[in-house]
C-alpha distance (Angstrom), angle and dihedral (degrees) to the residues before:
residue distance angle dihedral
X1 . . .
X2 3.82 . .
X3 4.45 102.9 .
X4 3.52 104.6 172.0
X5 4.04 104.0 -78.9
X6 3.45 89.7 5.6
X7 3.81 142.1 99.1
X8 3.44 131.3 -175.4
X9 3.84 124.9 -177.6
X10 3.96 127.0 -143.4
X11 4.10 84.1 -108.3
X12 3.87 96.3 53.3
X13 3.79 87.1 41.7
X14 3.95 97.1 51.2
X15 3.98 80.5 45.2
X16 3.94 93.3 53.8
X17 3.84 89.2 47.3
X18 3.59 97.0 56.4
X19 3.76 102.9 46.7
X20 3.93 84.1 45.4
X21 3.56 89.5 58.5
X22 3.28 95.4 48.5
X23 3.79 93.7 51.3
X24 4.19 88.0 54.6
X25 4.11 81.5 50.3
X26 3.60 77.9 65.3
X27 3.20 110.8 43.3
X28 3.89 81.2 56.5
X29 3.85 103.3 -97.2
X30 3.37 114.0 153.5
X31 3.93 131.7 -179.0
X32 4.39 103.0 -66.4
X33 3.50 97.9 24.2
X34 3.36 122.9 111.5
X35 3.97 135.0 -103.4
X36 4.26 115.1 -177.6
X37 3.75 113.7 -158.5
X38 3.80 115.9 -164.5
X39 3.52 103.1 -170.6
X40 4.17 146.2 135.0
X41 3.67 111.1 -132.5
X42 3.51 111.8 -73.8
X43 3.67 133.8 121.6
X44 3.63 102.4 -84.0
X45 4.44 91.5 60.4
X46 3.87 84.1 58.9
X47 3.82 99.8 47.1
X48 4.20 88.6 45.4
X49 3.88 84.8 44.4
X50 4.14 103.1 59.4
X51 4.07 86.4 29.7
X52 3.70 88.0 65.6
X53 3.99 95.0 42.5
X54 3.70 85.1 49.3
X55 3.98 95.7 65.8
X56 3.44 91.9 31.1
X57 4.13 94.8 -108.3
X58 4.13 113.4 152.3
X59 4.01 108.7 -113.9
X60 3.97 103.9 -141.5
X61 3.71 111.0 -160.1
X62 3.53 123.0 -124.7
X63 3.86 118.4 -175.8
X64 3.67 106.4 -141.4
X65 3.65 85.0 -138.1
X66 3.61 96.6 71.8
X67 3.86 125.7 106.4
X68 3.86 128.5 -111.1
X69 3.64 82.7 -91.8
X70 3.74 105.6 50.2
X71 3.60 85.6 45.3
X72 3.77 91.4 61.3
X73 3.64 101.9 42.3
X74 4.14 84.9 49.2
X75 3.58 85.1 55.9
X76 3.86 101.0 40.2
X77 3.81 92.6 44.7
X78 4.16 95.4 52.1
X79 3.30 98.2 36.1
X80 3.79 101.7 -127.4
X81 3.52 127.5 -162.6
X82 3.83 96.7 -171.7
X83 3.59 142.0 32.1
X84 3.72 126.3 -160.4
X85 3.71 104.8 -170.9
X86 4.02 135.6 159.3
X87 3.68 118.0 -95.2
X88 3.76 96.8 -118.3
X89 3.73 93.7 48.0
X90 4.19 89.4 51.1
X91 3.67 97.8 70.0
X92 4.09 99.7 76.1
X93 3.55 89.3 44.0
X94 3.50 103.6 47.6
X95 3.93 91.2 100.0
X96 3.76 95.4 38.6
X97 4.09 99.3 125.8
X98 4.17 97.1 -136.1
X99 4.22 83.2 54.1
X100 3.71 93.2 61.0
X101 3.68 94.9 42.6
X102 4.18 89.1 55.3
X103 3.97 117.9 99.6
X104 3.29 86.8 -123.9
X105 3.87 157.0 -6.5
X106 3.76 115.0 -149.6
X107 4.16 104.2 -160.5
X108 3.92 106.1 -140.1
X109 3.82 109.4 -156.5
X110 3.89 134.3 177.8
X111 3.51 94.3 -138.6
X112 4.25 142.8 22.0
X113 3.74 112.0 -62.1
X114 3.78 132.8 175.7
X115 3.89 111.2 -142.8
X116 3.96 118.3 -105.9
X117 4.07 113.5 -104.4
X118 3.95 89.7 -115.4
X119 3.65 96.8 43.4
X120 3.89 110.1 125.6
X121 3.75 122.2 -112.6
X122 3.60 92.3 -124.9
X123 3.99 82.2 66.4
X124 3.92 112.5 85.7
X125 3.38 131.5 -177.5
X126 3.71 122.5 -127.4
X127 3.62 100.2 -117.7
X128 3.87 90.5 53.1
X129 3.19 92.7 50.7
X130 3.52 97.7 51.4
X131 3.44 101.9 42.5
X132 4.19 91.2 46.7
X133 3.98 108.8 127.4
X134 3.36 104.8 -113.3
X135 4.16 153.3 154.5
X136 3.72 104.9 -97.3
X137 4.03 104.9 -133.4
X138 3.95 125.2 -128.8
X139 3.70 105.0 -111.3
X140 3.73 117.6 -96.3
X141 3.82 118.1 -97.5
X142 3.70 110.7 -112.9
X143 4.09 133.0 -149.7
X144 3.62 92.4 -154.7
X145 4.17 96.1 -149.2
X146 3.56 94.5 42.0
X147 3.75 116.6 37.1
X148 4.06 112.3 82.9
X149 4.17 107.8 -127.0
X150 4.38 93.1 173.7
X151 3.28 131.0 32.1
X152 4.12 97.1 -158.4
X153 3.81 111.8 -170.2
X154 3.95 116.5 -155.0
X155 3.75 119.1 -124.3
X156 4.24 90.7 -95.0
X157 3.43 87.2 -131.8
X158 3.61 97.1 143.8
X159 4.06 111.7 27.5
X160 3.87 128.8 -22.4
X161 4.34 109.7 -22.5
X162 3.39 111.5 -99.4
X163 3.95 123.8 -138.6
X164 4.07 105.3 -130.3
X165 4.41 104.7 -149.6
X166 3.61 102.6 -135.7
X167 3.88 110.9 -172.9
X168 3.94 130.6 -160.4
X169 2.91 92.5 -95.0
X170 3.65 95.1 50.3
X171 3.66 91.9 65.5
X172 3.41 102.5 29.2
X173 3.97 84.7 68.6
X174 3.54 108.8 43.2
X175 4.27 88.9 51.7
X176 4.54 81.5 51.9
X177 4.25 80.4 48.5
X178 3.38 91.8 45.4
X179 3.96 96.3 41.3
X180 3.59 84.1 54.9
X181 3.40 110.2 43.0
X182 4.31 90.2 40.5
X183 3.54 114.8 3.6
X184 3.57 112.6 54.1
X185 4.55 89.9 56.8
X186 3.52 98.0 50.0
X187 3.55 103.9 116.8
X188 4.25 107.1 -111.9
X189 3.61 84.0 10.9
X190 4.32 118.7 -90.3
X191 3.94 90.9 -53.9
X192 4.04 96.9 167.6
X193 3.74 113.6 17.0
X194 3.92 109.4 -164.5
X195 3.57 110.8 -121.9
X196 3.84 115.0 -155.5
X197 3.89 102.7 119.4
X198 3.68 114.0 92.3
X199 3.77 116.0 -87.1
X200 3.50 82.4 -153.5
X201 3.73 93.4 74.4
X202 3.72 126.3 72.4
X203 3.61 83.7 -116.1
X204 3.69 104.1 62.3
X205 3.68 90.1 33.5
X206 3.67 95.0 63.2
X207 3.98 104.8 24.5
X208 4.10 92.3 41.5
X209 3.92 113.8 24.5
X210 3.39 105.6 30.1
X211 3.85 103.6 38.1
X212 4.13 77.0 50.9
X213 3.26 93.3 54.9
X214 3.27 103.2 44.4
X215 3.88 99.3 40.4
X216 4.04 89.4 49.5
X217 3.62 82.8 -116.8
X218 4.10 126.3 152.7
X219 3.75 115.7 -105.3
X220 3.99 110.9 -153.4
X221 4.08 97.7 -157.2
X222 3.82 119.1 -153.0
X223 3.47 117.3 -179.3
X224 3.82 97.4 -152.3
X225 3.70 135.1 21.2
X226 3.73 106.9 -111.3
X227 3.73 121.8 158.8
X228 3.74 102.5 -134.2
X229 3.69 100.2 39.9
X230 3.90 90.0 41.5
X231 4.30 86.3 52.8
X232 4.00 91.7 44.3
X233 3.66 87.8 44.0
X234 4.45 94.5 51.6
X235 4.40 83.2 49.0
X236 3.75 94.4 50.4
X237 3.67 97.1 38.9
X238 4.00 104.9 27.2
X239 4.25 92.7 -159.1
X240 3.54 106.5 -171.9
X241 4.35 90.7 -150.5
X242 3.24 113.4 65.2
X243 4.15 112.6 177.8
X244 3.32 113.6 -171.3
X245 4.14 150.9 137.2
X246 3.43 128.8 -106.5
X247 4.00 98.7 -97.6
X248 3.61 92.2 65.8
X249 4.11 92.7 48.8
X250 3.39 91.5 48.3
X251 3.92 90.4 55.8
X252 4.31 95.0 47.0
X253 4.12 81.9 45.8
X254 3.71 92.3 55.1
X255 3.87 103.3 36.2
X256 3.61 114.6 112.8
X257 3.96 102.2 -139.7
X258 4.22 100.3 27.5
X259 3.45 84.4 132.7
X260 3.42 103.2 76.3
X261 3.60 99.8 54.5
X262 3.62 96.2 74.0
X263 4.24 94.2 -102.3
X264 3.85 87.0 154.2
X265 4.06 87.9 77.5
X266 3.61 82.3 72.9
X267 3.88 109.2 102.7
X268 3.43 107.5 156.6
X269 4.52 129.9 32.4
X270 3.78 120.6 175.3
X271 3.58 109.5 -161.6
X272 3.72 127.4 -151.5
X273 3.91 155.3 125.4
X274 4.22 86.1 78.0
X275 3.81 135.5 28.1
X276 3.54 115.3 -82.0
X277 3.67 116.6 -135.5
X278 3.97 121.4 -118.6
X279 3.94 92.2 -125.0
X280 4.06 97.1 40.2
X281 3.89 85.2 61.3
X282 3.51 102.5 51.5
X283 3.57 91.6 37.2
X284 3.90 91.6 61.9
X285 3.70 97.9 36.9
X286 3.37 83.8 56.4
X287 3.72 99.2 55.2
X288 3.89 91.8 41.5
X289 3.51 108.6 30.5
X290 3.63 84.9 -130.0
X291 4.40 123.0 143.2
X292 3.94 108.2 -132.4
X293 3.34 120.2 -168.1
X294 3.37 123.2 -152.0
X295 3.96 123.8 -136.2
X296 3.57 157.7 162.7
X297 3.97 144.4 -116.8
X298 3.45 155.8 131.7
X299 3.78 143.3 -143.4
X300 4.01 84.4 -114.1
X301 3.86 94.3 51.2
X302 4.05 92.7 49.8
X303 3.21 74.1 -100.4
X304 4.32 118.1 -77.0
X305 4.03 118.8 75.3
X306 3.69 94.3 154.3
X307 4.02 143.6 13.5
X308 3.77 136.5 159.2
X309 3.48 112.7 -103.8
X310 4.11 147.0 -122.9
X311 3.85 86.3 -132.4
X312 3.61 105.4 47.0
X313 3.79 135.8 46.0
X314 4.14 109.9 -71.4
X315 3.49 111.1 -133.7
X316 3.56 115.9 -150.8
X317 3.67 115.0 -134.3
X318 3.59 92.1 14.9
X319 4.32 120.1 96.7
X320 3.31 82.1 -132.8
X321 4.11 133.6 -134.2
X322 3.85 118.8 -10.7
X323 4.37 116.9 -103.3
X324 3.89 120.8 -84.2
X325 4.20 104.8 -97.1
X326 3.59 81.5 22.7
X327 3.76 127.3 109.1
X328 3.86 131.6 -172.2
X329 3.61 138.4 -179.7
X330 4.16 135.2 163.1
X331 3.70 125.4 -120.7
X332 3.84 137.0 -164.9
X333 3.71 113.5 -73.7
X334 3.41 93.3 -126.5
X335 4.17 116.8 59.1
X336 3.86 90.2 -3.6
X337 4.03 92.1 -133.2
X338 3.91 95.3 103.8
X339 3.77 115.4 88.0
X340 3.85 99.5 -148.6
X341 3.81 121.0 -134.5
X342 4.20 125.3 -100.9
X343 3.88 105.7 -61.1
X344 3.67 100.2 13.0
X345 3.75 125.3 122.7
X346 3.73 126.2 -120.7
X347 3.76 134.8 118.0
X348 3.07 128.2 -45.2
X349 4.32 123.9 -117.3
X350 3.52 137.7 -178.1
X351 4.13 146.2 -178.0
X352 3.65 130.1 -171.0
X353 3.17 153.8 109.3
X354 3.76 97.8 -68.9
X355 3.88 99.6 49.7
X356 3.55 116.0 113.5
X357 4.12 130.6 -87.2
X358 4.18 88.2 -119.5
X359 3.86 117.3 -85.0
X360 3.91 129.4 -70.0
X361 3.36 119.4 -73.1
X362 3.96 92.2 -26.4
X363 3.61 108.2 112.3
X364 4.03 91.3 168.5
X365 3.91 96.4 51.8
X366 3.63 81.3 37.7
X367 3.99 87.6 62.0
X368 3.38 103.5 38.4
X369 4.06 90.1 54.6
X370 3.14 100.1 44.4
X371 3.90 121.8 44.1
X372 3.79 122.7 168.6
X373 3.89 90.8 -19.8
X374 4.04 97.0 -54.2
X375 4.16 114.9 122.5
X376 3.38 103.1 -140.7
X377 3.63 103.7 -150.5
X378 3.74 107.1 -166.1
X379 3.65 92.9 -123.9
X380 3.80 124.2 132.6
X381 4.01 95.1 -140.5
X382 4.18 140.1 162.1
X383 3.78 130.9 -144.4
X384 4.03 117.7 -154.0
X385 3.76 126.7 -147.1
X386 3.96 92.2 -83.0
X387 3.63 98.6 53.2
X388 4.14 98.3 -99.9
X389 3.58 111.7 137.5
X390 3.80 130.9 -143.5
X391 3.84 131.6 -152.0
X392 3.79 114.3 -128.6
X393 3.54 98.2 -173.2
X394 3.99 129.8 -91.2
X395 3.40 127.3 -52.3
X396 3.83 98.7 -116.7
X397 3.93 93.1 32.9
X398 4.27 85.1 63.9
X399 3.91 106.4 118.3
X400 3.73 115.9 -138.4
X401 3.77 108.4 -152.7
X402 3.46 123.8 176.1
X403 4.46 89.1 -35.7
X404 3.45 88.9 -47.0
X405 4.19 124.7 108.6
X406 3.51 108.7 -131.3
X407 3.58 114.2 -161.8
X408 4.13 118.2 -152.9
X409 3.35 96.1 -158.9
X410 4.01 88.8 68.4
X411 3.85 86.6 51.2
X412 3.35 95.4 46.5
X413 3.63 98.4 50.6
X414 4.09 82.5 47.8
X415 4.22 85.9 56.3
X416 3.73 93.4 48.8
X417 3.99 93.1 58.6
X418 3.99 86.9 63.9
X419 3.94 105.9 99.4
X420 3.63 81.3 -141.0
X421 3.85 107.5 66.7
X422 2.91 133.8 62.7
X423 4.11 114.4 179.8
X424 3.57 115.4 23.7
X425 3.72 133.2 176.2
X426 3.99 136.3 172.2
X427 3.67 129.3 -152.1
X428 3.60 125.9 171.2
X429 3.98 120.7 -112.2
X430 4.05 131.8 -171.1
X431 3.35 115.5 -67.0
X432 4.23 116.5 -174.7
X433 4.12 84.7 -164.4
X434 4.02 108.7 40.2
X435 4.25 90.0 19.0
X436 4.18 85.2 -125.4
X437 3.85 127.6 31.7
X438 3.68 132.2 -167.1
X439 3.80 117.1 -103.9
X440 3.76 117.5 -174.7
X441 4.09 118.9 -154.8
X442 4.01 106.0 -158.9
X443 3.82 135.2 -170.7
X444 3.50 108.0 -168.4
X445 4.18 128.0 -153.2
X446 3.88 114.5 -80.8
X447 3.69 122.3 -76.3
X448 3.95 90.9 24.9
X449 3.74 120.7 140.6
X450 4.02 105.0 -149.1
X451 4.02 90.3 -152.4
X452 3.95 106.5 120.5
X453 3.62 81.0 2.9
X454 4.15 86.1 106.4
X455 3.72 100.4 63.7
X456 3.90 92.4 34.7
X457 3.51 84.6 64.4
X458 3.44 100.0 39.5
X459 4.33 87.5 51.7
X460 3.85 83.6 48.8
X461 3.98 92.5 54.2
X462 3.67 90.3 41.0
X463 3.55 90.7 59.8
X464 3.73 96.3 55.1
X465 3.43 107.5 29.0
X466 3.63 146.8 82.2
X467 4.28 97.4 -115.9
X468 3.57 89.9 -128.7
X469 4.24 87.1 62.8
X470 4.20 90.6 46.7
X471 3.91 106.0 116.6
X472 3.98 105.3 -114.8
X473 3.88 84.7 -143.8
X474 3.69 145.2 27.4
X475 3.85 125.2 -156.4
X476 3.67 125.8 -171.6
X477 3.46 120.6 -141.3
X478 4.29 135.7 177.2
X479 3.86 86.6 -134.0
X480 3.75 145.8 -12.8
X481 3.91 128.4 -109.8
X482 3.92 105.3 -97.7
X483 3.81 133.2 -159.2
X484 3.84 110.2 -133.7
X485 3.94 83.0 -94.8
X486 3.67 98.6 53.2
X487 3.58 94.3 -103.5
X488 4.13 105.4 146.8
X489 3.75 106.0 -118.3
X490 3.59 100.8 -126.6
X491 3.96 97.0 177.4
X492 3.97 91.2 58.1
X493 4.02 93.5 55.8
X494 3.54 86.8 47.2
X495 3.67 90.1 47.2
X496 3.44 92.7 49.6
């Protein structure tokens, strides 16, 4: 691991993992229960990470983002016994009720501290805990399809979050996929992978950590996404994997000088966690001579069902061919029993080895997710006559206008064509006429006035689109709401 001046080999790292596990052992974690980490990436989320799948505890993810509140329903839902948290974000949750009825918090930090007078005893510091004398413990002994490792909590954007079981075995297949599909063709093998996606997320988790881990690979941790440091990190490093989501390729694409930070060492991007427009990807490739693939996930699937491949033909636009083991097909929108013809759209479903146990304590969501095996994503989707799927859009993000389904990701990729823009997302507002109406939110390059800009764009979605899919308005903004991911947070512009 590569964490800004430090460097930490595979020895020191197995080390670190088994005197943390021992430390949980003593904090009374045993094999099922459950261990929340609320961390940015840095080494210390990785060490607590394989030191509870060691013992067999449950890691519950906590995004460090998350309010007071969040934090305690996370807590209260799973059941955890420990939290290992970052000193800074402690502070507002000190007094949170379901913190001082844990074992134990373990206080990450990025640098030496000295604990406050009136800090609890319950609260350790990471140091301390690491460096306690103790009986390592024999690892736990796993049933691969049964025992939870993650405990992945959706985003809760539409009712109460939901905590997605991910077994072993779960994850133990999608980083074999993913070896196979990406891994095993890079050129020298993945040697650094650049780590600025949130290990927090299923994504990172799988498509960073793991695959590191189990490829004997270098992770270079960032605990943010910043532009600059992210750039000055690619020229001192030179990984040749970069994961990431489409935010972060859209800011490379548009920076003026990207150049000269050695991007062409880049050979191989996977995309994911939001579509990635047509003209973003070439647009980057270009620029760093780099091959992105394109794929597809959720939280539920640990995350990656699909991807376009080294070995095959990418298809740009398309999320590409579905996993080895893995099989996919798309079903009416209505009952979801109908498996619709080549070409026609319907929702997407999955079953493999990757998809999820069911969800925490939610037998009902459980049920109506997962039916005789199938995932049943949610996602309005397509597959052609060679077996490449395509992304429609979401099921609730579909526009209704006027008894026609208007799809934003079609006006979106429409937006991104405009040398002007560069972020663009569509939601669909009230409309007393058409019932729904397009509404297009729009960052545009640098420098850009948007006067005039409004019926430029409007011209240039005239021209390429049905009328019916023309956004009704345009508003300009300096940035979009983000996810800690850099997923565009549709419901909040909505919302707004």
């Amino acid at each position: 691991m590569y964490f800004y001046d430090r460097t930490i080999s595979y020895r020191a790292f197995l080390a670190a993992v088994e005197r943390m596990s021992a430390f949980f052992a003593e904090q009374g974690i045993a094999k099922g229960d459950r261990v929340g980490i609320m961390l940015p990436n840095c080494p210390h989320y990785v060490i607590a990470f394989y030191a509870c799948a060691r013992i067999g505890a449950v890691v519950v993810q906590v995004n460090p983002m998350y309010t007071p509140r969040e934090v305690e329903y996370t807590l209260n839902d799973s059941g955890a016994k420990v939290l290992v948290v970052l000193d800074r974000l402690y502070t507002p949750l000190a007094n949170l009720a379901s913190l001082q009825a844990l074992n134990s918090v373990l206080l990450a930090s990025f640098g030496p501290t000295a604990p406050d007078a009136d800090t609890p005893e319950s609260v350790v510091p990471w140091d301390d805990a690491l460096t306690r004398d103790l009986e390592i413990p024999e690892p736990a002994i796993i049933d691969p399809s049964e025992d939870v490792a993650v405990l992945q909590y959706t985003g809760g954007t539409t009712g109460r979050s939901k905590g997605a079981m991910l077994t072993h075995e779960n994850l133990v297949a999608n980083t074999y996929q993913l070896l196979h599909v990406i891994g095993s063709d890079v050129r020298g093998g993945l040697d650094k992978i650049l780590t600025a996606i949130p290990l927090f997320h299923v994504y990172g988790m799988t498509v960073a950590m793991n695959m590191a881990v189990f490829t004997g690979a270098s992770m270079i941790l960032l605990p943010r996404f910043d532009l600059q440091e992210l750039l000055q990190t690619i020229k001192q490093h030179r990984p040749r994997f970069f994961p990431g989501v489409p935010t972060m390729y859209v800011a490379i694409a548009n920076h003026p000088d990207a150049e000269q930070y050695d991007v062409d060492c880049i050979e191989i991007c996977n995309s994911g966690s939001a579509p990635l427009p047509v003209e973003v990807m070439h647009k980057f490739e270009k620029r760093t001579g780099a091959n992105v693939l394109e794929g597809y996930g959720l939280s539920e699937a640990s995350p990656v069902t699909h991807s376009n491949r080294l070995t095959h033909a990418k298809v740009p636009g398309s999320i590409g061919l579905v996993f080895p083991g893995t099989e996919s097909k798309i079903v009416d929108l209505g009952t979801g029993d109908d498996v619709q013809t080549l070409g026609e759209i319907g929702e997407l479903v999955v079953k493999g080895p990757q998809v999820m146990k069911g969800y925490w304590n939610m037998e009902q969501e459980t049920a109506h997710t997962i039916r005789n095996g199938w995932l049943y994503t949610g996602d309005i989707a397509r597959m052609d006559e060679n077996g490449y799927f395509y992304i429609v859009d979401r099921k609730k993000d579909m526009i209704l206008s006027g008894g026609f389904n208007v799809y934003p990701r079609d006006i979106e990729e429409v937006l991104y064509q405009h040398p002007a823009v560069q972020e663009a997302v569509v939601v669909g507002v009230p409309d007393e006429y058409r019932g729904e109406s397009a509404k297009a939110f729009v960052v545009l390059r640098e420098g850009l006035d948007p006067s005039g800009l409004e019926q430029e764009l409007d011209d240039w979605c005239r021209e390429r689109l049905a009328a019916y899919k023309v956004p009704r308005i345009y508003e300009f903004r300096a940035e979009l709401p983000k996810t800690a991911v850099g997923k565009i947070l549709r419901r909040a512009l909505r919302d707004a």
